[in-house]
PDB file of N, CA, C, O and CB in Angstrom:
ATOM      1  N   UNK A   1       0.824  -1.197   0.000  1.00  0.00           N
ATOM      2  CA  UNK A   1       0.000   0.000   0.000  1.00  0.00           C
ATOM      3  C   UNK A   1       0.866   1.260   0.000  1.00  0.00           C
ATOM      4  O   UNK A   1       0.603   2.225  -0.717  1.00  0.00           O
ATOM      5  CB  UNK A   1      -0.936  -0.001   1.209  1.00  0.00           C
ATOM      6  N   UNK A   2       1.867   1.215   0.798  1.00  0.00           N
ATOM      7  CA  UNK A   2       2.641   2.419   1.245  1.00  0.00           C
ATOM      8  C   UNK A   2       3.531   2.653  -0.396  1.00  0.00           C
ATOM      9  O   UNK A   2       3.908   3.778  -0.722  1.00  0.00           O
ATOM     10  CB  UNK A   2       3.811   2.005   2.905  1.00  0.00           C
ATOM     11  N   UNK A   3       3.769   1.420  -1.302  1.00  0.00           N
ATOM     12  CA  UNK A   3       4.566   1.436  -2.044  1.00  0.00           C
ATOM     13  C   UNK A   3       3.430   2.468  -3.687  1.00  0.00           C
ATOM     14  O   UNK A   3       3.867   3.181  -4.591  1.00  0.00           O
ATOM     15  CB  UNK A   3       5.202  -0.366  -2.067  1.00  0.00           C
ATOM     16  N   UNK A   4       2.401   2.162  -3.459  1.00  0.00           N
ATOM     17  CA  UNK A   4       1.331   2.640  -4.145  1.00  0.00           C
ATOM     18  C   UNK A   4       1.008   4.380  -3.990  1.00  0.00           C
ATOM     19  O   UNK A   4       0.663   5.097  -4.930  1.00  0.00           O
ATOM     20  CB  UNK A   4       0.160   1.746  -3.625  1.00  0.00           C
ATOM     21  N   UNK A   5       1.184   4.762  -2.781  1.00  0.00           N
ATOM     22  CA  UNK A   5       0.652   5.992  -2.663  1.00  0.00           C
ATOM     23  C   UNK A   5       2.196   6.299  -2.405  1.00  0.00           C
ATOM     24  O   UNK A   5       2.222   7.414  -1.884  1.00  0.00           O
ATOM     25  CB  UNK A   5      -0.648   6.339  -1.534  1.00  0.00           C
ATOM     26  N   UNK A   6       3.398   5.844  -2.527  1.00  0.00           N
ATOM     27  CA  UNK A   6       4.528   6.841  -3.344  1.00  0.00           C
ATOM     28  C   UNK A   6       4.535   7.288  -4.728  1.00  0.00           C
ATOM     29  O   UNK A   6       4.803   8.376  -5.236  1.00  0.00           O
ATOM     30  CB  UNK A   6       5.757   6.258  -3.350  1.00  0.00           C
ATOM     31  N   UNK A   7       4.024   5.718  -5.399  1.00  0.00           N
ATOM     32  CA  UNK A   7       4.212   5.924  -6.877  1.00  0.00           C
ATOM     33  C   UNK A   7       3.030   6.920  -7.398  1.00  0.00           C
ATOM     34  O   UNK A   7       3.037   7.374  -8.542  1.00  0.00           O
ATOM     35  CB  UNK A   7       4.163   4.427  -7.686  1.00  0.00           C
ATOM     36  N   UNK A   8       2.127   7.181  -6.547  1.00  0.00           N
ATOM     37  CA  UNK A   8       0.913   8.069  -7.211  1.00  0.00           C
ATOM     38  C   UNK A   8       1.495   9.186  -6.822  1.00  0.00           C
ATOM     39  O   UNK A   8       1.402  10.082  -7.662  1.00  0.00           O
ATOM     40  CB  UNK A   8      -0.725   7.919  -6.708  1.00  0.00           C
ATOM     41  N   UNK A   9       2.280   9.570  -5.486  1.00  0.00           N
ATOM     42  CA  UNK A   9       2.879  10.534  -5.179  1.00  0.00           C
ATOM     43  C   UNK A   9       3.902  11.305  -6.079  1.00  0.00           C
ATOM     44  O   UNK A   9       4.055  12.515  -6.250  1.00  0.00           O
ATOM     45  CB  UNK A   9       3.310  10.167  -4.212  1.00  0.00           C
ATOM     46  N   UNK A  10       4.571  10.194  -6.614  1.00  0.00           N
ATOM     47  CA  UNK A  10       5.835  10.469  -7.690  1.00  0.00           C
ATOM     48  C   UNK A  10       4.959  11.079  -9.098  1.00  0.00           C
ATOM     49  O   UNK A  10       5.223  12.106  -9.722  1.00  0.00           O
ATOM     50  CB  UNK A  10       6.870   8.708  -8.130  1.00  0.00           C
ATOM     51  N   UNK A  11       4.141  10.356  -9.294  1.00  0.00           N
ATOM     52  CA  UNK A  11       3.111  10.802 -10.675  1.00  0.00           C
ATOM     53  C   UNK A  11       2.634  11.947 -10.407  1.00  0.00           C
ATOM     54  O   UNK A  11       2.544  12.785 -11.303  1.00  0.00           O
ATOM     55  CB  UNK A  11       1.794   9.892 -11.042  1.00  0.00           C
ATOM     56  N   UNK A  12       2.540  12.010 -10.105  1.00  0.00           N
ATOM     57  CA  UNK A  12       1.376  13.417  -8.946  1.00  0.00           C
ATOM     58  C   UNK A  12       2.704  14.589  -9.445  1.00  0.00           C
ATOM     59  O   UNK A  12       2.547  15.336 -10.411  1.00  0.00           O
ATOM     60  CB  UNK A  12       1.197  13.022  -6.134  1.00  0.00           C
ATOM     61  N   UNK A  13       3.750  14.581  -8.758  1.00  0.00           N
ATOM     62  CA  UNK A  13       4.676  15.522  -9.112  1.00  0.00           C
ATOM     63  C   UNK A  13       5.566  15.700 -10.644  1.00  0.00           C
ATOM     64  O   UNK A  13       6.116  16.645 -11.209  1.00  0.00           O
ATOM     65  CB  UNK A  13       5.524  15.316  -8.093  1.00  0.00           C
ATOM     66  N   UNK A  14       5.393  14.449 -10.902  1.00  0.00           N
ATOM     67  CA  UNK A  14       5.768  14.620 -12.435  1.00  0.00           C
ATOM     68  C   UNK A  14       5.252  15.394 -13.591  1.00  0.00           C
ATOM     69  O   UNK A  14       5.783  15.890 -14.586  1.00  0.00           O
ATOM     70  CB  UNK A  14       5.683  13.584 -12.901  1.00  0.00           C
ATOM     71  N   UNK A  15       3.468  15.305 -12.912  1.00  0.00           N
ATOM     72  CA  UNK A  15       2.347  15.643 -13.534  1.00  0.00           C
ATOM     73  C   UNK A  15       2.165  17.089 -13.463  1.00  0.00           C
ATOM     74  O   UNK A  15       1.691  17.828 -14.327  1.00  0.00           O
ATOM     75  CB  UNK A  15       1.270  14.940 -13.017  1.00  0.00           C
ATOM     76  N   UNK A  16       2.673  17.426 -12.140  1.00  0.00           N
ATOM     77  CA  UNK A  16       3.007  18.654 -11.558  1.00  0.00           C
ATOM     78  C   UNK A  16       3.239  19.665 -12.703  1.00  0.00           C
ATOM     79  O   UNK A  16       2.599  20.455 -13.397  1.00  0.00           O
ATOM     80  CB  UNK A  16       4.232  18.503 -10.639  1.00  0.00           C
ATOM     81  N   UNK A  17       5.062  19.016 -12.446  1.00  0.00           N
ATOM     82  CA  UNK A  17       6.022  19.891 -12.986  1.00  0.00           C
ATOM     83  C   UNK A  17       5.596  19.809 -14.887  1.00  0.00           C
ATOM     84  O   UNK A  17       5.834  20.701 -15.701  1.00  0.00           O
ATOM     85  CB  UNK A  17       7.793  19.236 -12.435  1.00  0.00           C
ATOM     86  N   UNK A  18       4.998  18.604 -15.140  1.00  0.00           N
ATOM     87  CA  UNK A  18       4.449  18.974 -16.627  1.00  0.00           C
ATOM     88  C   UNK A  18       3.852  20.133 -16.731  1.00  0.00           C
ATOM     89  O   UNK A  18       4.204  21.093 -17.417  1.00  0.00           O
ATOM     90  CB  UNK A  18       3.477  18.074 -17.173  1.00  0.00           C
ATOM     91  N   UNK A  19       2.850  20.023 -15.972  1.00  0.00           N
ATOM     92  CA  UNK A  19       1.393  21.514 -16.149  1.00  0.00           C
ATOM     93  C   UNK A  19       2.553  22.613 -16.088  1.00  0.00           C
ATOM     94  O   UNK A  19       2.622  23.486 -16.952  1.00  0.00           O
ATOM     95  CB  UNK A  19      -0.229  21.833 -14.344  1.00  0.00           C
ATOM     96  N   UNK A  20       3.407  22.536 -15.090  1.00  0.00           N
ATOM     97  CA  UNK A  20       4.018  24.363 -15.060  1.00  0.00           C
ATOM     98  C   UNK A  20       4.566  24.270 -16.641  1.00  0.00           C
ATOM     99  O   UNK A  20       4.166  24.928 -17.602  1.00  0.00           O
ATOM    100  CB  UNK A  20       5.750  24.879 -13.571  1.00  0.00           C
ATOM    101  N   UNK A  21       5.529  23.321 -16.605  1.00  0.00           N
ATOM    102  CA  UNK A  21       6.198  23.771 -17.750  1.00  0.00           C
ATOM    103  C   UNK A  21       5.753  24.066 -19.638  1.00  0.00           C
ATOM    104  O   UNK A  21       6.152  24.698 -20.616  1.00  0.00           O
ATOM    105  CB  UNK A  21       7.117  22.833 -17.610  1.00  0.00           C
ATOM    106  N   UNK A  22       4.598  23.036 -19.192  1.00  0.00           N
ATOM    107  CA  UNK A  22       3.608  23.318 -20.505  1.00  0.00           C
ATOM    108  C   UNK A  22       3.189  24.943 -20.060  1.00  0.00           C
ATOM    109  O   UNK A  22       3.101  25.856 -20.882  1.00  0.00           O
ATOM    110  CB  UNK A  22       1.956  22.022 -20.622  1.00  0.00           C
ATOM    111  N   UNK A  23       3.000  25.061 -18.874  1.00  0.00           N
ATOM    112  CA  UNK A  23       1.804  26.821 -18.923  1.00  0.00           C
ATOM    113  C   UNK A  23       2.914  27.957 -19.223  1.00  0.00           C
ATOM    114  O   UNK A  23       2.619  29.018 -19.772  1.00  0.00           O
ATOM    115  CB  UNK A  23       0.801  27.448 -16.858  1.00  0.00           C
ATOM    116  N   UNK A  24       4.287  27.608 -18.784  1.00  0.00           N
ATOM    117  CA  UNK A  24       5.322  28.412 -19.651  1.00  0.00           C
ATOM    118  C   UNK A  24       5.636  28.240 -21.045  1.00  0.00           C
ATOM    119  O   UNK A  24       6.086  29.210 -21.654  1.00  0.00           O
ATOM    120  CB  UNK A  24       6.481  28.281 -19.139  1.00  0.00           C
ATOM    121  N   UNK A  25       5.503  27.397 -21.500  1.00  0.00           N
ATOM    122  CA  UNK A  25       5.767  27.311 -22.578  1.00  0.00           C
ATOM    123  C   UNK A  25       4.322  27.812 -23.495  1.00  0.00           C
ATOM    124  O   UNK A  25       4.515  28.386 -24.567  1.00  0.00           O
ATOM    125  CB  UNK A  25       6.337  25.944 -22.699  1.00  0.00           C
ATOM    126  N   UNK A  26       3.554  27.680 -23.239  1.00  0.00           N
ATOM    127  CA  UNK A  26       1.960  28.010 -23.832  1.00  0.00           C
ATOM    128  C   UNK A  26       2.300  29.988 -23.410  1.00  0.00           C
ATOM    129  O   UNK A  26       1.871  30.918 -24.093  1.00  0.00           O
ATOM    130  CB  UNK A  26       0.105  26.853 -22.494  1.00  0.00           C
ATOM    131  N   UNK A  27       3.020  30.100 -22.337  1.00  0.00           N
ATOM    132  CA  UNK A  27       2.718  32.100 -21.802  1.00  0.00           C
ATOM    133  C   UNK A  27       3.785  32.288 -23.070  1.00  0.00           C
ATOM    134  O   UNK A  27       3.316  32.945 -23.999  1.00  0.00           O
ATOM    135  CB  UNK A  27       3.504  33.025 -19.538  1.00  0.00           C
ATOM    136  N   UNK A  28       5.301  31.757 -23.267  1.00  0.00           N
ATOM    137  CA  UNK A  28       5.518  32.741 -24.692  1.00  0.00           C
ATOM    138  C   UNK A  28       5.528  32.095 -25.657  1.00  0.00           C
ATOM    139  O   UNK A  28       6.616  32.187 -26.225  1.00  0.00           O
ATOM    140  CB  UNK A  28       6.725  33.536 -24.891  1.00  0.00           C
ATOM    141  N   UNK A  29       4.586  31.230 -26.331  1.00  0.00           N
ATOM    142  CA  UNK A  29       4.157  30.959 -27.305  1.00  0.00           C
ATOM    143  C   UNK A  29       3.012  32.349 -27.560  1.00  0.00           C
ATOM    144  O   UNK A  29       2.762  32.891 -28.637  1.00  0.00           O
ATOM    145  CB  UNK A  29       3.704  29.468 -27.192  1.00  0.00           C
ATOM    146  N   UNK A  30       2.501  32.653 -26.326  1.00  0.00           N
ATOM    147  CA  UNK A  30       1.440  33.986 -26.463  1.00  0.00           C
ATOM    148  C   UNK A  30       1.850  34.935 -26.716  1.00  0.00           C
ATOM    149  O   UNK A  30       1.337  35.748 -27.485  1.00  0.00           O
ATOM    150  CB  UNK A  30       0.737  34.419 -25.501  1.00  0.00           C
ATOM    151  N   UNK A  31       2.893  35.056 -26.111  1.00  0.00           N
ATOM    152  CA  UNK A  31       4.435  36.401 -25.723  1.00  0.00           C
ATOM    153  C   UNK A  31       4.364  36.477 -26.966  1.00  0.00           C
ATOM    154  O   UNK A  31       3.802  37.510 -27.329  1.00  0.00           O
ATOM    155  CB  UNK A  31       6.342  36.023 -24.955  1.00  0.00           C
ATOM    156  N   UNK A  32       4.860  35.496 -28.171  1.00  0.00           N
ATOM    157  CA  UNK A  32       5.314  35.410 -29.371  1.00  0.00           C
ATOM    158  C   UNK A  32       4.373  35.571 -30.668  1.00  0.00           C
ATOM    159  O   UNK A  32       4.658  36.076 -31.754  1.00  0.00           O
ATOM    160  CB  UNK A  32       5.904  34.272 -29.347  1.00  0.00           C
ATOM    161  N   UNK A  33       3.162  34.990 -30.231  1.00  0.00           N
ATOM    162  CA  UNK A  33       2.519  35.176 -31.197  1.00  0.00           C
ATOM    163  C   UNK A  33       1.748  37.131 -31.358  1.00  0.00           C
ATOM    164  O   UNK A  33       1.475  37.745 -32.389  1.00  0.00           O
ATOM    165  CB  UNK A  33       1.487  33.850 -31.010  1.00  0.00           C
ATOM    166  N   UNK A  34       1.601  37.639 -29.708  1.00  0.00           N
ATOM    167  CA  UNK A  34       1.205  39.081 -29.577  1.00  0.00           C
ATOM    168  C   UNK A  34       2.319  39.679 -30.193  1.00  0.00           C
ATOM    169  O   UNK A  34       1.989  40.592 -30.951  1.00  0.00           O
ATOM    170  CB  UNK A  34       0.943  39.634 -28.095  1.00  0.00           C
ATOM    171  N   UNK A  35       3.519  39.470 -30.122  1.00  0.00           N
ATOM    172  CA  UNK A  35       4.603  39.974 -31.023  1.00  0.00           C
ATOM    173  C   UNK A  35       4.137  40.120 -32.294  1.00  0.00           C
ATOM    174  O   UNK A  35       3.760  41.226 -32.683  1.00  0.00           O
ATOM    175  CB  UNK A  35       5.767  39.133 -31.078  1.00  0.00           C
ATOM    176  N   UNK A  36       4.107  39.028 -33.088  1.00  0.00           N
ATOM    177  CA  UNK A  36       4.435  38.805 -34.293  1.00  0.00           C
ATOM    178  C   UNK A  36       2.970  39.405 -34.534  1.00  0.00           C
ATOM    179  O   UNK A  36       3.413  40.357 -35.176  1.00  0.00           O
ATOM    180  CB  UNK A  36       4.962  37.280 -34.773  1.00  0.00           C
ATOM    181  N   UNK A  37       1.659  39.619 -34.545  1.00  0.00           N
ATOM    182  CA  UNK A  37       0.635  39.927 -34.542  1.00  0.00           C
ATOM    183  C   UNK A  37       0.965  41.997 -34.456  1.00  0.00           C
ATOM    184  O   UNK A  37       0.458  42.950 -35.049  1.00  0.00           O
ATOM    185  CB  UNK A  37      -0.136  38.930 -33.293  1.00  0.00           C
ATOM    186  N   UNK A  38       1.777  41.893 -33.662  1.00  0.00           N
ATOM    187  CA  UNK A  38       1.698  43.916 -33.476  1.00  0.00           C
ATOM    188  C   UNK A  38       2.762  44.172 -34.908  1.00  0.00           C
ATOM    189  O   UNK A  38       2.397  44.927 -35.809  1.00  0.00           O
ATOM    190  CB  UNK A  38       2.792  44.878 -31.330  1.00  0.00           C
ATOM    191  N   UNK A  39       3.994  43.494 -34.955  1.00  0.00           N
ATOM    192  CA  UNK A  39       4.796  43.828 -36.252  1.00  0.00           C
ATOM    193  C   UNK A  39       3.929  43.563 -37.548  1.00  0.00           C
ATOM    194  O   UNK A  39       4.127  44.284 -38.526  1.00  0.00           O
ATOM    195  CB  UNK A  39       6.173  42.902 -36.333  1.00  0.00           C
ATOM    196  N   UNK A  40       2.928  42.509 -37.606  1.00  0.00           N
ATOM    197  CA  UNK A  40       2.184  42.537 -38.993  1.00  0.00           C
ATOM    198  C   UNK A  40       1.209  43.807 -39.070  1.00  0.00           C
ATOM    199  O   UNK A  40       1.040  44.421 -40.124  1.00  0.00           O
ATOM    200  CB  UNK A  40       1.262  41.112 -39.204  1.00  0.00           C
ATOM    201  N   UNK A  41       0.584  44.148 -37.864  1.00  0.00           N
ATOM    202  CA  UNK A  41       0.296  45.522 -37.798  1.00  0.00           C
ATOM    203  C   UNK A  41       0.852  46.197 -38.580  1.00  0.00           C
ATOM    204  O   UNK A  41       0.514  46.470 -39.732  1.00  0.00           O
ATOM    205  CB  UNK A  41       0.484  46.049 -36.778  1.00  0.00           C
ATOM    206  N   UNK A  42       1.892  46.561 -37.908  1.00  0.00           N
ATOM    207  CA  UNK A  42       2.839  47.663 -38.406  1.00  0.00           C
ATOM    208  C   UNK A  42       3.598  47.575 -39.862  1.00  0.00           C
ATOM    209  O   UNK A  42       4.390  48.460 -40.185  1.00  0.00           O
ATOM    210  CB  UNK A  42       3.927  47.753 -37.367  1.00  0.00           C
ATOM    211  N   UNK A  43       3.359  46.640 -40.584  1.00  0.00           N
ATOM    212  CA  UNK A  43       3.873  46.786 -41.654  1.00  0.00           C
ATOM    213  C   UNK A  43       2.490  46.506 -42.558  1.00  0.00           C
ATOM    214  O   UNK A  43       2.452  47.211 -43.566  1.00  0.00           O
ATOM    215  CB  UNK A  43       5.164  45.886 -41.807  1.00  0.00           C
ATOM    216  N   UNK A  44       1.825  45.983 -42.457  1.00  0.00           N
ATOM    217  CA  UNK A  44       0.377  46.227 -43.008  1.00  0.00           C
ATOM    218  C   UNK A  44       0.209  48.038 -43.100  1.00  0.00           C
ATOM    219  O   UNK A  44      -0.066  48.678 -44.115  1.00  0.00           O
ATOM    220  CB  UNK A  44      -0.923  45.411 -41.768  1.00  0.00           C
ATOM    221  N   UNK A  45       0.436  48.515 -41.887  1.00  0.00           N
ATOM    222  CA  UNK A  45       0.409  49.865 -41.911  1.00  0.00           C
ATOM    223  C   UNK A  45       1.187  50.419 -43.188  1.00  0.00           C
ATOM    224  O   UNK A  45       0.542  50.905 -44.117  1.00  0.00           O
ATOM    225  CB  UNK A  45       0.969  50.362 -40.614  1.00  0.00           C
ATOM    226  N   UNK A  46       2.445  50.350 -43.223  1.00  0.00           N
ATOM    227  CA  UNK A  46       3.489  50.682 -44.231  1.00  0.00           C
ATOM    228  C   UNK A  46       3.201  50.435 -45.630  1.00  0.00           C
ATOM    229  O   UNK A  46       3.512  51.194 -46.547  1.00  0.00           O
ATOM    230  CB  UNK A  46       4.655  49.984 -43.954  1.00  0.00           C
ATOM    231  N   UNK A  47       2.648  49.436 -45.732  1.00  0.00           N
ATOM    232  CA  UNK A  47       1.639  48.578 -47.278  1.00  0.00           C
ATOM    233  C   UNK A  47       1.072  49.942 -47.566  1.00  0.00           C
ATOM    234  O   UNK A  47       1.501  50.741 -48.397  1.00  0.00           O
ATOM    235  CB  UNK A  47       0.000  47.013 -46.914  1.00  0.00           C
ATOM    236  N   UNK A  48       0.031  50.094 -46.748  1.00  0.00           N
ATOM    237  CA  UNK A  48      -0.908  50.459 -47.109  1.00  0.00           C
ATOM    238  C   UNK A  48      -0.816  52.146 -47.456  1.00  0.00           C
ATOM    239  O   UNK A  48      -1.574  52.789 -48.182  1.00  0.00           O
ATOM    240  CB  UNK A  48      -1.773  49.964 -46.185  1.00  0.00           C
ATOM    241  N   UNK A  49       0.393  52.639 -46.670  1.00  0.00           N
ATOM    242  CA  UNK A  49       0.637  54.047 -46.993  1.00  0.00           C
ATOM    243  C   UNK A  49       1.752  53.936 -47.862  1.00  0.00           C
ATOM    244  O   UNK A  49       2.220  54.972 -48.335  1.00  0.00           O
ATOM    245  CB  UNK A  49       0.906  54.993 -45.777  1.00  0.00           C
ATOM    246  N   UNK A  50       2.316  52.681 -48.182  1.00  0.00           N
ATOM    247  CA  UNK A  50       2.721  52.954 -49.490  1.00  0.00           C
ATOM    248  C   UNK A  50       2.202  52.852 -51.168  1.00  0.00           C
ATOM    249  O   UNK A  50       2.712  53.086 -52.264  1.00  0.00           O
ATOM    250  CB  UNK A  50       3.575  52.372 -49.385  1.00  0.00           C
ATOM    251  N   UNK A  51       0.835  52.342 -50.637  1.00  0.00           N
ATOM    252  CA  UNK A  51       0.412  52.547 -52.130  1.00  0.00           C
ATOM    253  C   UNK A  51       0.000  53.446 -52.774  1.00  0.00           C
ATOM    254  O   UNK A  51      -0.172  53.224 -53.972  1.00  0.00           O
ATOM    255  CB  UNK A  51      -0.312  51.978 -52.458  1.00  0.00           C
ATOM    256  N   UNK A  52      -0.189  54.251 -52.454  1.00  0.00           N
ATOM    257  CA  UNK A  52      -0.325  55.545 -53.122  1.00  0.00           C
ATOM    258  C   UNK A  52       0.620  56.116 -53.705  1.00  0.00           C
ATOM    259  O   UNK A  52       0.281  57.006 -54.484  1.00  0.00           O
ATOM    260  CB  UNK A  52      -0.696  56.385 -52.430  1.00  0.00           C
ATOM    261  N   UNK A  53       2.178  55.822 -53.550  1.00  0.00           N
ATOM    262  CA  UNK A  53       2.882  55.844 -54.387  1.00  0.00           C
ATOM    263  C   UNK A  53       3.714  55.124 -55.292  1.00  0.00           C
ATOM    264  O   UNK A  53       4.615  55.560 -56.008  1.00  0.00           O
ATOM    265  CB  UNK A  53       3.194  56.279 -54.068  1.00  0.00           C
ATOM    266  N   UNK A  54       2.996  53.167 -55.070  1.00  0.00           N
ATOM    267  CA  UNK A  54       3.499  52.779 -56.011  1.00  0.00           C
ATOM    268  C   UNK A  54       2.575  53.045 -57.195  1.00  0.00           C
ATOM    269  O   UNK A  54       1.394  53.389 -57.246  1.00  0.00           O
ATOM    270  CB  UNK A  54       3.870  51.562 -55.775  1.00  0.00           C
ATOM    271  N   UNK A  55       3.745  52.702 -58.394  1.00  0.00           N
ATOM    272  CA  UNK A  55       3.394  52.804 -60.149  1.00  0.00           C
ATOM    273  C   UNK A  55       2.333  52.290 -60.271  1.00  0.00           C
ATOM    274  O   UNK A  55       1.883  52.155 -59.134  1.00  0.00           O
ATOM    275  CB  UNK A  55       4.301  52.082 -61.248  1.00  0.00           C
ATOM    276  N   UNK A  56       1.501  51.832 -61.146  1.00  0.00           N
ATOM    277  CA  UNK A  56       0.845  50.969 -61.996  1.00  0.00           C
ATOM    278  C   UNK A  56       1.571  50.185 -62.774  1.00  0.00           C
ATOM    279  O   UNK A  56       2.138  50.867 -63.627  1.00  0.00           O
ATOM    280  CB  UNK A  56       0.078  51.561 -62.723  1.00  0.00           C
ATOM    281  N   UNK A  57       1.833  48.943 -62.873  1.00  0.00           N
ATOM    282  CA  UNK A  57       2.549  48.261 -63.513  1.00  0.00           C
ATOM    283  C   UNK A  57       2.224  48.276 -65.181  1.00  0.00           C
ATOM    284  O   UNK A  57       3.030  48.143 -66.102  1.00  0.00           O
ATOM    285  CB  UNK A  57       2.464  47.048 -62.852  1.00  0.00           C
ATOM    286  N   UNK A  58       0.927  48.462 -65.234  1.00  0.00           N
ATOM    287  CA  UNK A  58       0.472  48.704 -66.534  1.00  0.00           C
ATOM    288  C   UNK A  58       0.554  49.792 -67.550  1.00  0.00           C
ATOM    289  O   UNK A  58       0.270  49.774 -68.748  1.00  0.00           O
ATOM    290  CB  UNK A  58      -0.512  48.586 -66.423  1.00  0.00           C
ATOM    291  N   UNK A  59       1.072  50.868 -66.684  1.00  0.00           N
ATOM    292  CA  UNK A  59       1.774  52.360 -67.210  1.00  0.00           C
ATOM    293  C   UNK A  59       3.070  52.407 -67.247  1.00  0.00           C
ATOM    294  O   UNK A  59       3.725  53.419 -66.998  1.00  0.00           O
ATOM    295  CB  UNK A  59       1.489  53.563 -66.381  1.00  0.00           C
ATOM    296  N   UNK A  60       3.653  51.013 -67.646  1.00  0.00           N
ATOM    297  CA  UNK A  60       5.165  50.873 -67.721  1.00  0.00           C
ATOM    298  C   UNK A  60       4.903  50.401 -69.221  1.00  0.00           C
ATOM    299  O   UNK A  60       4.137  49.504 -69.572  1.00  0.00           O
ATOM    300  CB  UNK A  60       6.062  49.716 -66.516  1.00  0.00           C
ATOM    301  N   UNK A  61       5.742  51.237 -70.064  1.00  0.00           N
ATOM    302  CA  UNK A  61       6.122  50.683 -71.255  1.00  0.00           C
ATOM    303  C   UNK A  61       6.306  48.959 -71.399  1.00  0.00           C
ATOM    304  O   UNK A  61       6.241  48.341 -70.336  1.00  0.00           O
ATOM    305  CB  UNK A  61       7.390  51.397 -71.532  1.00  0.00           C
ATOM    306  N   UNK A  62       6.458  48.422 -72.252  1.00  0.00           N
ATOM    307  CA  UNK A  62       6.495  47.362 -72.644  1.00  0.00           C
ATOM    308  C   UNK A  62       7.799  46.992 -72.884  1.00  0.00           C
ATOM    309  O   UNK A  62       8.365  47.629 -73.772  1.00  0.00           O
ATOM    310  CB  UNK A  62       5.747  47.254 -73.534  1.00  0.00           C
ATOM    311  N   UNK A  63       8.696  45.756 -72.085  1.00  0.00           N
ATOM    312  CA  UNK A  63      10.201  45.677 -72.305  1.00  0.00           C
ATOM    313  C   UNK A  63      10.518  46.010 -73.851  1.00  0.00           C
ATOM    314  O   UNK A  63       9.741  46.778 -74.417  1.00  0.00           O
ATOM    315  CB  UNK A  63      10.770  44.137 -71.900  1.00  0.00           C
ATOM    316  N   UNK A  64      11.501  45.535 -74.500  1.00  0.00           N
ATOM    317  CA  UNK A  64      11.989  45.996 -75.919  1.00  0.00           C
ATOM    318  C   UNK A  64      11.784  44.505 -76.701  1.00  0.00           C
ATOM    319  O   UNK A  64      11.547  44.508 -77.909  1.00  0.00           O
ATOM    320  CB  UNK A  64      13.820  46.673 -75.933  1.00  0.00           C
ATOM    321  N   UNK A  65      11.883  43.294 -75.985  1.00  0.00           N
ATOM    322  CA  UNK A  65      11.920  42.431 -76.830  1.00  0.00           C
ATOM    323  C   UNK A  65      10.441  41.645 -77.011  1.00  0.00           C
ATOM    324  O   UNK A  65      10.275  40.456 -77.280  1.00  0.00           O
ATOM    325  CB  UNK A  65      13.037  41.634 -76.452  1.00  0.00           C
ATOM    326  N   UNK A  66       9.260  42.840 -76.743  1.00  0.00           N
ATOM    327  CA  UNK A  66       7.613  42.902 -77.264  1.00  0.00           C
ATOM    328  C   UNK A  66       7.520  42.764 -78.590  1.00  0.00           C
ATOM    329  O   UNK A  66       6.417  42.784 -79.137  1.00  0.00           O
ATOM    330  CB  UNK A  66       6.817  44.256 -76.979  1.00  0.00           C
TER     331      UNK A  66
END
């Protein structure tokens, strides 16, 4: 009996230290993805105030060998 409620004891803490280390690993997977989510922001931003000054590709002459 005594040998039973170590080994659930031992599981118990294994199980433990899983949950923390999964809930760190899940906090900057979040860390990382709110990152990468604010920089697409910000260059979505840049897109978008740069089109107004790109060309029209279609108001480009035609290479030479047309």
């Amino acid at each position: 009996m005594d040998q039973r409620i170590n080994d659930l004891e031992s599981k118990v803490a294994f199980l433990d230290d899983l949950v923390h280390s999964l809930s760190n690993t899940v906090y900057r997977q979040q860390k990382q993805i709110d990152e990468l989510t604010q920089a697409l922001e910000r260059l979505s931003g840049q897109v978008k105030n740069m089109r107004p000054h790109l060309r029209d590709p279609s108001d480009e002459p035609p290479p030479p060998h047309y």
